[in-house]
C-alpha positions as a Markdown table, in Angstrom:
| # | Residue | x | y | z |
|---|---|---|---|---|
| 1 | Unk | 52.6 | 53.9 | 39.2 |
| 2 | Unk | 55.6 | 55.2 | 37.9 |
| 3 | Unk | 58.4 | 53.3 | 37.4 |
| 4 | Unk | 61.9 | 53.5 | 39.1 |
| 5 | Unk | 64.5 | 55.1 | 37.6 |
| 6 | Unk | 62.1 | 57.3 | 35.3 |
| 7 | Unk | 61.7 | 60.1 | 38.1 |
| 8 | Unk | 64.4 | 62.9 | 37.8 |
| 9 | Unk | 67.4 | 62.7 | 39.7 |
| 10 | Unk | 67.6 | 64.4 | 42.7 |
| 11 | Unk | 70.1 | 66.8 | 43.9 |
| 12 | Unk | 72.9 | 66.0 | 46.0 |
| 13 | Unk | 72.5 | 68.8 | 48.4 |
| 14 | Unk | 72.9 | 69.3 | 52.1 |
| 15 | Unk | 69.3 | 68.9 | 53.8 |
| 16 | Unk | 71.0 | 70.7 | 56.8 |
| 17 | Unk | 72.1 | 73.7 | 54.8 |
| 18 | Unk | 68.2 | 73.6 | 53.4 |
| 19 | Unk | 66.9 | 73.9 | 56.9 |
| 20 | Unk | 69.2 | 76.5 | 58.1 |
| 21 | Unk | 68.3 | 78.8 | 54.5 |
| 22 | Unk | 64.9 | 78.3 | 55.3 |
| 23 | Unk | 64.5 | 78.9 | 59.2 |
| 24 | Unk | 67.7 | 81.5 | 58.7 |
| 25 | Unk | 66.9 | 83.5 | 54.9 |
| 26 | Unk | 63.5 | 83.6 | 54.7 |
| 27 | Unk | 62.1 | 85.6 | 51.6 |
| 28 | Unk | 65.7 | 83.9 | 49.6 |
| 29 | Unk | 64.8 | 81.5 | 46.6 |
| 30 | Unk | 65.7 | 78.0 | 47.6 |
| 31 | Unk | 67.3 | 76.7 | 44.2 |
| 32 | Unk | 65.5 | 75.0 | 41.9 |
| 33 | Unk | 65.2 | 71.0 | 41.8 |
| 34 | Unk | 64.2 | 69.2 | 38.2 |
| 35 | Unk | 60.2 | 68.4 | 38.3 |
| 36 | Unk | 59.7 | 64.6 | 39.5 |
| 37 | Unk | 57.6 | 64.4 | 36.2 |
| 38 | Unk | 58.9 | 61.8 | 34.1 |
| 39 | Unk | 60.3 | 62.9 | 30.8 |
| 40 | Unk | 56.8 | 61.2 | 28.9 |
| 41 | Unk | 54.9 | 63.9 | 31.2 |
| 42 | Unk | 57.5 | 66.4 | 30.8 |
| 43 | Unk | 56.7 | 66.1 | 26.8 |
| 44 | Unk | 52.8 | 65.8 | 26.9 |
| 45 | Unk | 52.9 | 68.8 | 28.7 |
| 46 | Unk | 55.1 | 70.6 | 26.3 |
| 47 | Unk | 53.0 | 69.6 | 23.4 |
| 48 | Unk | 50.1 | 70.9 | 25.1 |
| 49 | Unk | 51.2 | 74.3 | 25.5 |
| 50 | Unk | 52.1 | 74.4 | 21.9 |
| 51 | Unk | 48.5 | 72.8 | 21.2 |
| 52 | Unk | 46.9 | 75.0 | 23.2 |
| 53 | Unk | 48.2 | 78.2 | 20.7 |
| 54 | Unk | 51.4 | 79.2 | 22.6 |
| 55 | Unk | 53.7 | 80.3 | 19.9 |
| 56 | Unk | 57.4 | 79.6 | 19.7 |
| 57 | Unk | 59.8 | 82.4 | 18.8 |
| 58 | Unk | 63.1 | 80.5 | 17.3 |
| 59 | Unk | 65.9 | 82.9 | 16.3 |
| 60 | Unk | 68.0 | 80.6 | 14.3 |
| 61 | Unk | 67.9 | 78.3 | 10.9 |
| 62 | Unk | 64.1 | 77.0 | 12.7 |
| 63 | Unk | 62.7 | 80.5 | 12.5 |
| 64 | Unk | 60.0 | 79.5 | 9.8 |
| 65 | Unk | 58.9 | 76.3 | 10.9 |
| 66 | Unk | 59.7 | 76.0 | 14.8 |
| 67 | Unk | 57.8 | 73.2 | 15.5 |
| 68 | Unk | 60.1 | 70.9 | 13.5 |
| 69 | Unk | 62.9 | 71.4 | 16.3 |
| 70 | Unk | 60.4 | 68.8 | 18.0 |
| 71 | Unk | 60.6 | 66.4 | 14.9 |
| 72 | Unk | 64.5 | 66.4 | 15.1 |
| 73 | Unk | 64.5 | 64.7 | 18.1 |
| 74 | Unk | 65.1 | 68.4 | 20.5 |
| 75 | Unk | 61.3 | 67.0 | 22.7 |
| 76 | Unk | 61.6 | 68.3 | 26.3 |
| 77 | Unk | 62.9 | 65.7 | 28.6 |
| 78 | Unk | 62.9 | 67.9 | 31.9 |
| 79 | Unk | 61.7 | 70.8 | 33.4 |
| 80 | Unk | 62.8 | 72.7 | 35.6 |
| 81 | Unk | 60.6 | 75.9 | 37.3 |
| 82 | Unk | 62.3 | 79.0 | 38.8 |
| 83 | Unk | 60.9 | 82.3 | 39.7 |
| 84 | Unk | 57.6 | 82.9 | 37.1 |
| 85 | Unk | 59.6 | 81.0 | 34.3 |
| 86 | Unk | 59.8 | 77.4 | 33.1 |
| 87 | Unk | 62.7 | 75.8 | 32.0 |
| 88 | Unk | 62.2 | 72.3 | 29.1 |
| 89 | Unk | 65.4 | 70.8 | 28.5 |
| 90 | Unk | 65.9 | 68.5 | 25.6 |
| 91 | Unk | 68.2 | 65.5 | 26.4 |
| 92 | Unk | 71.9 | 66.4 | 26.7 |
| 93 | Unk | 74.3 | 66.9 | 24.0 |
| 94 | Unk | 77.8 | 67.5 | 22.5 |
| 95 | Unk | 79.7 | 68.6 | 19.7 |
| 96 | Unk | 83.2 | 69.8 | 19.0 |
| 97 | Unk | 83.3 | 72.5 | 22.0 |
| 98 | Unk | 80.6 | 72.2 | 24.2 |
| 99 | Unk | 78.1 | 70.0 | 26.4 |
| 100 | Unk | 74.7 | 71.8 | 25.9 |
| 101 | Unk | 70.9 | 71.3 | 25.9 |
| 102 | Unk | 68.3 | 72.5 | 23.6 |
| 103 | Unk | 66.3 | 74.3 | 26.2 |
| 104 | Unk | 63.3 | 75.9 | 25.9 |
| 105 | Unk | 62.4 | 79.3 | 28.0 |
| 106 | Unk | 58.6 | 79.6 | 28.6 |
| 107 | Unk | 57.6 | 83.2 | 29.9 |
| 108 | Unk | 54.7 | 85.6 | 29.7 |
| 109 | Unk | 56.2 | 88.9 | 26.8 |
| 110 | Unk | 56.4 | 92.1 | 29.1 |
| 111 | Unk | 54.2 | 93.9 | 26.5 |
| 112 | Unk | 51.5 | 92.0 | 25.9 |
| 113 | Unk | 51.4 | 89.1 | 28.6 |
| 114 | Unk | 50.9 | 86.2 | 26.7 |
| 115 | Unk | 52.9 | 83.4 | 27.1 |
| 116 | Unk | 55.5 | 82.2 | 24.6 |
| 117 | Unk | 58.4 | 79.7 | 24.2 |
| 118 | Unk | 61.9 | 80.8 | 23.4 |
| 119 | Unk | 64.4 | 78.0 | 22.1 |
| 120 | Unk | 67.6 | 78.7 | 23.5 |
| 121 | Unk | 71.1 | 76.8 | 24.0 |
| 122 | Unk | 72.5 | 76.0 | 27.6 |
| 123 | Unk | 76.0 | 74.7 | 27.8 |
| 124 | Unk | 78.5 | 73.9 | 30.5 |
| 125 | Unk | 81.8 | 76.8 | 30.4 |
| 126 | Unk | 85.6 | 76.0 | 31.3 |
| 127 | Unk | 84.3 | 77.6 | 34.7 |
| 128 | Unk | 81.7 | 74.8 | 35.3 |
| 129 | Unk | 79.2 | 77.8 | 34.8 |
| 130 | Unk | 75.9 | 77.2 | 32.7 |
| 131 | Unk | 75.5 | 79.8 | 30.5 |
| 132 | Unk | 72.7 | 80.7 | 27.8 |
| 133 | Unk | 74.4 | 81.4 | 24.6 |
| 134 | Unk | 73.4 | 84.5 | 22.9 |
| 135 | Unk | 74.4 | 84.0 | 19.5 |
| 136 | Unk | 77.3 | 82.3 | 17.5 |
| 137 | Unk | 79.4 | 82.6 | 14.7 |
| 138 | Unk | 81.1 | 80.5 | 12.2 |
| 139 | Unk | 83.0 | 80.1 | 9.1 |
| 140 | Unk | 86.1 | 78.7 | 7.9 |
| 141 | Unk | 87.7 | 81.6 | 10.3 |
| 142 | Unk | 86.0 | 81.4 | 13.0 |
| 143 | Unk | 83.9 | 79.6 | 15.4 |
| 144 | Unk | 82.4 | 81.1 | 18.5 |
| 145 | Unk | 79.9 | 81.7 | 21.0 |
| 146 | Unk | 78.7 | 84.9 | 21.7 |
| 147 | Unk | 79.0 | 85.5 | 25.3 |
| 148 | Unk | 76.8 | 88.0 | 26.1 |
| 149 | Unk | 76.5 | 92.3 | 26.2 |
| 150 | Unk | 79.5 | 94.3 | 25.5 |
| 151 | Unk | 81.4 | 96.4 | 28.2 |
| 152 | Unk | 84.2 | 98.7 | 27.3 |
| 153 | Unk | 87.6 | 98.0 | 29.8 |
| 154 | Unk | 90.5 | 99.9 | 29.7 |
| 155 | Unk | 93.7 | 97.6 | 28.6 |
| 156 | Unk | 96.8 | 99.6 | 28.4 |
| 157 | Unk | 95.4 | 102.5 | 28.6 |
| 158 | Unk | 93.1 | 101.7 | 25.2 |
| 159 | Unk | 89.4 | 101.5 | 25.8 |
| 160 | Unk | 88.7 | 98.1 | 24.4 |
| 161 | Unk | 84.8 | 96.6 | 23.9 |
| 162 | Unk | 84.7 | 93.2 | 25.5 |
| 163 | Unk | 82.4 | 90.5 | 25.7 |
| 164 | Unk | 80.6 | 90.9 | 29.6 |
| 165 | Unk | 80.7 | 86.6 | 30.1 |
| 166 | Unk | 78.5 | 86.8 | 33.1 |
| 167 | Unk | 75.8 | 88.3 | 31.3 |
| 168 | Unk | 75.2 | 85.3 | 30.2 |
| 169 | Unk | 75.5 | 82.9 | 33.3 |
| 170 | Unk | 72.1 | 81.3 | 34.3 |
| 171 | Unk | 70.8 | 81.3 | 37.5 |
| 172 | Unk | 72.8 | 80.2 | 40.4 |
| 173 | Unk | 69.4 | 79.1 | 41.7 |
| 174 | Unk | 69.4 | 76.2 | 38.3 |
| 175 | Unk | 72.9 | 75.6 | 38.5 |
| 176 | Unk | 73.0 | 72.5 | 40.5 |
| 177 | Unk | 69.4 | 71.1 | 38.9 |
| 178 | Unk | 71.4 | 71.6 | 35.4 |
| 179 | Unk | 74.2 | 70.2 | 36.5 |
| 180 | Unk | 72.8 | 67.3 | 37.8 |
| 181 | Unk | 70.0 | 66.6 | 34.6 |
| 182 | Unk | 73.7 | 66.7 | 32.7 |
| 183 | Unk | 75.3 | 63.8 | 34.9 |
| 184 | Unk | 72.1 | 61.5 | 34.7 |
| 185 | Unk | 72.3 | 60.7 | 30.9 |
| 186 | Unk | 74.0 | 57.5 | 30.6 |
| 187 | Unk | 74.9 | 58.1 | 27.0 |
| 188 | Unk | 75.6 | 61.9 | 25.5 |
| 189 | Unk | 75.0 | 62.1 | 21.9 |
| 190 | Unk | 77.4 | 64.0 | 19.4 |
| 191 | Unk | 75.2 | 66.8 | 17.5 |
| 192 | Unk | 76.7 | 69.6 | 15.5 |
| 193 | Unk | 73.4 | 71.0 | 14.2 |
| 194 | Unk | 71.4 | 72.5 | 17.0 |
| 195 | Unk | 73.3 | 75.4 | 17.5 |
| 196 | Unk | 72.7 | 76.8 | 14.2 |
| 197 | Unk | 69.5 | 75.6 | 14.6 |
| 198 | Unk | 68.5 | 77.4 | 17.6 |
| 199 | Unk | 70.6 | 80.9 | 17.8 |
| 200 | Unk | 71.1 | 84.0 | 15.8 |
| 201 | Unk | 74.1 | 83.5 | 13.5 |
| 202 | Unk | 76.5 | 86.6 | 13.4 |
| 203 | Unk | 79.1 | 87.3 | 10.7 |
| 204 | Unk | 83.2 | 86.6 | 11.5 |
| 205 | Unk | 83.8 | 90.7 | 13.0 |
| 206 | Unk | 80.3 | 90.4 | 15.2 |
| 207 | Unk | 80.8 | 89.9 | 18.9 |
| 208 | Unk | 77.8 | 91.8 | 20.0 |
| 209 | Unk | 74.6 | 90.2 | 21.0 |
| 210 | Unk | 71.2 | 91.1 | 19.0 |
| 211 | Unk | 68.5 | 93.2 | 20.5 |
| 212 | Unk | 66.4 | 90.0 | 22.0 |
| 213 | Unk | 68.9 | 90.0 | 24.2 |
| 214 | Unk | 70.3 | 93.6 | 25.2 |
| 215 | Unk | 67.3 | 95.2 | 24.8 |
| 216 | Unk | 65.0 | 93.6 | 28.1 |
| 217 | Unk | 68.9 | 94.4 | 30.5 |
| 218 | Unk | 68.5 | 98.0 | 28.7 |
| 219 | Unk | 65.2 | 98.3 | 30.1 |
| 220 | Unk | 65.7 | 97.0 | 33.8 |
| 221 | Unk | 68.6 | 99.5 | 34.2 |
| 222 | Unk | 66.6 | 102.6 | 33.2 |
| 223 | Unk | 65.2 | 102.2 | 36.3 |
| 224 | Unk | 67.8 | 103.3 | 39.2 |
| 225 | Unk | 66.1 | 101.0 | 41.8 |
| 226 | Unk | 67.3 | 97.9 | 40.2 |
| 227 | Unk | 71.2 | 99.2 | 39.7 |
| 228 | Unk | 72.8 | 97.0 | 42.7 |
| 229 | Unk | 75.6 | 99.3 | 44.1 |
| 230 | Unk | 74.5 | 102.3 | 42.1 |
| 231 | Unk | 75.5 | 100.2 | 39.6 |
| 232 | Unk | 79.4 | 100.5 | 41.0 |
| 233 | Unk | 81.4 | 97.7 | 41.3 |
| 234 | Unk | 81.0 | 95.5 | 44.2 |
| 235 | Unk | 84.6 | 94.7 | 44.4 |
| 236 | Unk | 87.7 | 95.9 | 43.2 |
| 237 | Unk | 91.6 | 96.0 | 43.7 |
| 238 | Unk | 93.5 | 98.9 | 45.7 |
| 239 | Unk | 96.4 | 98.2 | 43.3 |
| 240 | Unk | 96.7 | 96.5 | 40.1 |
| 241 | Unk | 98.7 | 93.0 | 40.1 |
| 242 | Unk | 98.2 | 92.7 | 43.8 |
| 243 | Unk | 95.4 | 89.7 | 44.8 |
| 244 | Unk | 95.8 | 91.1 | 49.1 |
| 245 | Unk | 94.6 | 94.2 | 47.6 |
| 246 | Unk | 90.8 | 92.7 | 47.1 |
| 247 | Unk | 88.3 | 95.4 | 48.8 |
| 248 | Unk | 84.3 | 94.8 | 48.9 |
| 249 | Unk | 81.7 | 97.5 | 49.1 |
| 250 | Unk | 79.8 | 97.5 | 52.6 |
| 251 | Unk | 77.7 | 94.9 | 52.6 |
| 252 | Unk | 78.3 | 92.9 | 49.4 |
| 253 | Unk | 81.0 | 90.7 | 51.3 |
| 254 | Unk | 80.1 | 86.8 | 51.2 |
| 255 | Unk | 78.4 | 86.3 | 54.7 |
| 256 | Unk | 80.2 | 83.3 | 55.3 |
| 257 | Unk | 78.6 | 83.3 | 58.9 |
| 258 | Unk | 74.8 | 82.6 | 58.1 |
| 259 | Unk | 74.3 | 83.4 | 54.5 |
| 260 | Unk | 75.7 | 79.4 | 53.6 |
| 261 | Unk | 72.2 | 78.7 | 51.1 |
| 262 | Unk | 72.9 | 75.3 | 49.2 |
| 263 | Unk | 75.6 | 72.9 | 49.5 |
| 264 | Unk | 76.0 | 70.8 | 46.7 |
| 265 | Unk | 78.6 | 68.0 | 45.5 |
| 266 | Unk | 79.5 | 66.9 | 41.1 |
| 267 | Unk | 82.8 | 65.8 | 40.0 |
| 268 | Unk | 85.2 | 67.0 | 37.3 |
| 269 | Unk | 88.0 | 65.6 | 35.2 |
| 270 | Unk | 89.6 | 68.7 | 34.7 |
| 271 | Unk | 89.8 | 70.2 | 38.5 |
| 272 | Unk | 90.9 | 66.6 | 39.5 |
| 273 | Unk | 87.6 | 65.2 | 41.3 |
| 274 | Unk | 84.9 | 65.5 | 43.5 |
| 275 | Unk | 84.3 | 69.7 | 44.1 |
| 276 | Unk | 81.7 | 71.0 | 46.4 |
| 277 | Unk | 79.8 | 73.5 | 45.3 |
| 278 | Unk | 78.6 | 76.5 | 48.0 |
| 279 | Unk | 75.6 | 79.4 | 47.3 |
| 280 | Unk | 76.7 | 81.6 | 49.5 |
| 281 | Unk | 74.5 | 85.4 | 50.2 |
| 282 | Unk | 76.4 | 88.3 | 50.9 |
| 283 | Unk | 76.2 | 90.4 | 54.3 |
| 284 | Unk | 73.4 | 92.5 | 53.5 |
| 285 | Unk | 71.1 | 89.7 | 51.3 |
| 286 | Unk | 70.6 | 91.4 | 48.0 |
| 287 | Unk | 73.4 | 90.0 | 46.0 |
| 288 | Unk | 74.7 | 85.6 | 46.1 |
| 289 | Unk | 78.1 | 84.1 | 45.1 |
| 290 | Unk | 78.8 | 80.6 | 43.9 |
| 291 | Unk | 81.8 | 79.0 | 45.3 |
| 292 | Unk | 83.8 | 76.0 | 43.8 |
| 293 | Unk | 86.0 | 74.1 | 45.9 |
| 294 | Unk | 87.9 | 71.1 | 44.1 |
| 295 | Unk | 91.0 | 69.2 | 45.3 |
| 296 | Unk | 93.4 | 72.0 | 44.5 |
| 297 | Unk | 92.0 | 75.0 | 43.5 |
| 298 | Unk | 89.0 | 77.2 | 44.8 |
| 299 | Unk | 87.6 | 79.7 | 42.5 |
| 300 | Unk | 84.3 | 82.3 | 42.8 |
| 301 | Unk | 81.9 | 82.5 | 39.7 |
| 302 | Unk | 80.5 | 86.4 | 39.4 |
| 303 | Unk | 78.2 | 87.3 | 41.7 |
| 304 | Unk | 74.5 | 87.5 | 41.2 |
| 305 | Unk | 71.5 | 89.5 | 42.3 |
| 306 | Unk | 69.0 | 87.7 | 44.3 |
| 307 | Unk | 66.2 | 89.8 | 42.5 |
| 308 | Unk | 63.8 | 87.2 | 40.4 |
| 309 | Unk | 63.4 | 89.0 | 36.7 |
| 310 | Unk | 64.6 | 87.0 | 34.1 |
| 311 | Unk | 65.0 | 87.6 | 30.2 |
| 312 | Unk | 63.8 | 85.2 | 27.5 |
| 313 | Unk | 67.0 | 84.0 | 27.3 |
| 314 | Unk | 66.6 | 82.3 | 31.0 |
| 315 | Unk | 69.3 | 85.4 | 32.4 |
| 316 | Unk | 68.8 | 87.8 | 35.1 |
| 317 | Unk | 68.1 | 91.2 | 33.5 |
| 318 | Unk | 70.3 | 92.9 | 36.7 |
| 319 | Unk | 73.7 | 92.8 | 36.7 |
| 320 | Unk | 76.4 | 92.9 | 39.4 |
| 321 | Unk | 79.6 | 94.5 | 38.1 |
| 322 | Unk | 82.5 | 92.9 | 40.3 |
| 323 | Unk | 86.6 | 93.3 | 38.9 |
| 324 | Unk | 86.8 | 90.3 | 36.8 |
| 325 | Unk | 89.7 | 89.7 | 38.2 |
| 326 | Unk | 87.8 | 88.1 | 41.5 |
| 327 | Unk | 86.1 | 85.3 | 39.3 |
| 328 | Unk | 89.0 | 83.7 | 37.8 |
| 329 | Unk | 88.5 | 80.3 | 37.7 |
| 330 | Unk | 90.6 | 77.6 | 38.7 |
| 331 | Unk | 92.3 | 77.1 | 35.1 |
| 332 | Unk | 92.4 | 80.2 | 33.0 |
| 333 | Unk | 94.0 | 80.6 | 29.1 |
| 334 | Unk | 97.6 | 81.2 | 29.0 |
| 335 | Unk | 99.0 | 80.3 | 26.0 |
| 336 | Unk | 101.4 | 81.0 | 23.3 |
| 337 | Unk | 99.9 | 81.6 | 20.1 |
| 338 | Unk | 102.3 | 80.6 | 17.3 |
| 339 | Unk | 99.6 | 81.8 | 14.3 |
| 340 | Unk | 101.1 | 85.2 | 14.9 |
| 341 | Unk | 104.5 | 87.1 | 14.2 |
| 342 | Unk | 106.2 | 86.9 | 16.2 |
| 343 | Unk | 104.4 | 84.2 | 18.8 |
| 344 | Unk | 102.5 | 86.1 | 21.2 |
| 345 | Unk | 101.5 | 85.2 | 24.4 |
| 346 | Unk | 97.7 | 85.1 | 25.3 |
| 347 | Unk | 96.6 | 85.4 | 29.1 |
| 348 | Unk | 93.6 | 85.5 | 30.8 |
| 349 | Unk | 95.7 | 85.3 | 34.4 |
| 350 | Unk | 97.2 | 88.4 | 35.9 |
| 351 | Unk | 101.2 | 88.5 | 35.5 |
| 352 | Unk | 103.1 | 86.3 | 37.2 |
| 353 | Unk | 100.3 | 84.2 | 38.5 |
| 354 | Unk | 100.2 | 81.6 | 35.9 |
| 355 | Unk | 100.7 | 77.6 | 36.7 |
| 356 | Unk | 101.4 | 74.6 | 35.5 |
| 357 | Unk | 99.1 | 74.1 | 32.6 |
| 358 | Unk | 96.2 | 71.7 | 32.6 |
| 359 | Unk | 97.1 | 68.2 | 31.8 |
| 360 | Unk | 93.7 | 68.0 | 30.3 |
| 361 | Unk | 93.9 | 71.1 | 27.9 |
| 362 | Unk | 97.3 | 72.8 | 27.4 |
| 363 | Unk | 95.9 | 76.2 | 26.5 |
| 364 | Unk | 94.8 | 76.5 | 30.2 |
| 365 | Unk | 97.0 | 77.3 | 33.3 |
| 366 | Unk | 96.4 | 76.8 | 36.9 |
| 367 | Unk | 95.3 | 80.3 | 38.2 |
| 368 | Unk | 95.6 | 79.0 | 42.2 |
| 369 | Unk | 98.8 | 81.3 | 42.9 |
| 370 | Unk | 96.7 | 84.3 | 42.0 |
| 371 | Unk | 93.4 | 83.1 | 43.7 |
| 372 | Unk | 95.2 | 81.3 | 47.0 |
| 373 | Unk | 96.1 | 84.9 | 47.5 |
| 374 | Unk | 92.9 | 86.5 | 47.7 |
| 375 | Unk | 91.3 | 87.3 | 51.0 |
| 376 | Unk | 88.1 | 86.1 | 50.3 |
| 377 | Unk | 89.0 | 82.8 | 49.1 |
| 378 | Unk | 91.3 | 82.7 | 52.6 |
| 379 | Unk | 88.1 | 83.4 | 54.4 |
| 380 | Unk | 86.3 | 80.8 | 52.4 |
| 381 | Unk | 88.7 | 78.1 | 53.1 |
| 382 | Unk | 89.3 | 78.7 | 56.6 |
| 383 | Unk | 85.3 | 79.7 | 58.1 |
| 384 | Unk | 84.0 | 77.1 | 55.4 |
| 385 | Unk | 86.1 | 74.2 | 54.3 |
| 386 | Unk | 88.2 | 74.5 | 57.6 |
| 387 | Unk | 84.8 | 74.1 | 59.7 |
| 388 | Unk | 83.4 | 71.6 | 57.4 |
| 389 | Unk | 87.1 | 69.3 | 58.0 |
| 390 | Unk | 86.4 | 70.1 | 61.4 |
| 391 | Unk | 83.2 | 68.7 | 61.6 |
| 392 | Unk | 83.9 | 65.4 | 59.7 |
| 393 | Unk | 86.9 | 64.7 | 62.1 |
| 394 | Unk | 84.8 | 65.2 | 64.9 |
| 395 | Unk | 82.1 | 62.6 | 63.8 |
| 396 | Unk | 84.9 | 59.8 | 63.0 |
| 397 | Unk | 86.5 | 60.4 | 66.4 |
């Protein structure tokens, strides 16, 4: 019998909103929930793939001798399961800049179909976003984590190569099991070496991801079925500078009516308190948004596909381009940076949008003038969070 307390947490989600995605989106991936194994089970059954000849494919400083990511203490505490891929998560951890785990992605190769482990670092972005980092760099210069493939953008008229963030968000099926394995540990220990450990380590000028992780995106766009949109952007602005100008491509809008797929509740420091947390499908089912809704600000992370192919690094191969500008989150950089000469400012928010900064990190600003202003998040707040007031004032009258 196990004991209590040893089981995985369980997800505070909306059983309502379960039903209605079920009855409602049949055919949509209901999101992930952490296995009720407890983390002795979780680790036998690790161990026995390993046993049992599965290799493990480690792209950082435990290339050589994998296995000894084990003996540092990085065991598989959890698991979570999503599409035809497994997710092992080592217990929680932090260093300097970021809350991570030491996960482990377990997936049959595309060439040969055998299964293999990939170790891999999840952490928790400004956004609230899990990500899986692609690789990192640092030096007495720098210190970094790569975020993913490289776009080009046009910035003053200069084509400029920028890191694509989203690329490297994980599911928004696993965001609330992650979220929710982060909030359960009861103590967070401070570790600066699994990074190196566990990623590819670029030089100071390298901002582009290695071919483990471009090449299996390269290969799902070749095909044109996969590109969602043509591969077009989904949504973009009629004028530059100008949030009311927000226009969607037929279809891709947030169904706000009957594509509501998980409801979900956390807290955070930074945004001030509890936020509810809304999987929301768009109008014509083959692309999902994730809504945050804290005490102040609302924000959108970048939309997803709902298609289920996954890389080795736990990310959808498919992207959905969308005008970055729509997935600001709630605090953005905006900052003056005095290593330069003259100062110069540094800005992640459009013009003229930029708040109060964060009380919690004063390289941040409040971004709510800019997206308070946006259609969508108008829509959101009235058909979502205005019903959801609705129905709470109803059931204390």
């Amino acid at each position: 019998m196990t004991k209590r307390g040893k089981t995985h947490p369980k997800i505070r989600a909306s059983a309502a909103a379960h039903r209605t995605a079920r009855e409602r989106l049949a055919g949509i991936e209901p999101s992930a929930q952490p296995s009720a194994l407890t983390p002795r089970q979780v680790a036998r059954e690790f161990r026995g793939l390993i046993e049992s000849g599965v290799p493990i494919r480690c792209a950082g400083e435990a290339r050589s001798e994998p296995q000894s990511l084990l003996a540092r203490g990085y065991t598989p505490q959890y698991k979570i399961e999503i599409f035809d891929t497994r997710f092992y998560l080592a217990k929680v951890r932090q260093n300097p800049d970021i809350r991570f785990f030491v996960a482990y992605v377990v997936q049959r190769n595309f060439r040969t179909g055998r299964t293999e482990i990939y170790p891999r670092i999840f952490y928790k972005d400004i956004s609230l976003i899990w990500r899986s980092a692609s690789h990192f760099v640092r030096s007495e210069d720098e210190n970094w984590i790569g975020k993913g493939e490289l776009r080009i953008s046009v910035i003053d008229g200069e084509e400029v190569e920028q890191s694509a963030e989203e690329t490297t968000d994980l599911p928004l099926e696993t965001q609330t099991a992650l979220e929710t394995l982060s909030r359960s540990a009861r103590r967070v220990a401070f570790d600066d070496a699994a990074v190196a450990l566990v990623l590819h380590r670029g030089n100071d000028a390298r901002i582009e991801p290695y071919r483990d992780f471009v090449e299996p995106r390269v290969r799902a766009r070749s095909d044109p079925r996969n590109l969602v949109n043509r591969g077009r952007s989904v949504a973009r602005f009629a004028r530059k500078h100008d949030p009311t100008s927000l226009r969607f491509a037929r279809g891709f809008e947030p169904d706000f009516e009957r594509g509501v797929v998980e409801v979900s509740t956390s807290t955070s420091k930074l945004y001030g308190g509890r936020l509810k947390r809304f999987r929301i499908l768009s109008r014509n089912r083959t692309i999902q948004y994730l809504f945050f809704a804290g005490p102040h600000q609302v924000w959108i992370i970048p939309p997803q596909t709902t298609a289920a192919e996954l890389t080795s690094y736990g990310v959808r191969a498919i992207d959905v381009i969308a005008d970055e500008n729509l997935c600001i989150p709630g605090y953005e950089y905006h900052f003056l940076d005095d290593s330069t000469e003259p100062p110069q400012l540094v800005s992640q928010i459009p013009e003229g949008f930029a708040g109060e900064p964060s009380p919690f990190d004063p390289s941040r600003a409040d971004a709510s003038r800019w997206l308070d202003r946006l259609p969508v998040i108008q829509e959101f707040r009235r058909k979502i969070l205005g019903a959801s007031r609705s129905s709470q004032s109803a059931c204390t009258r």
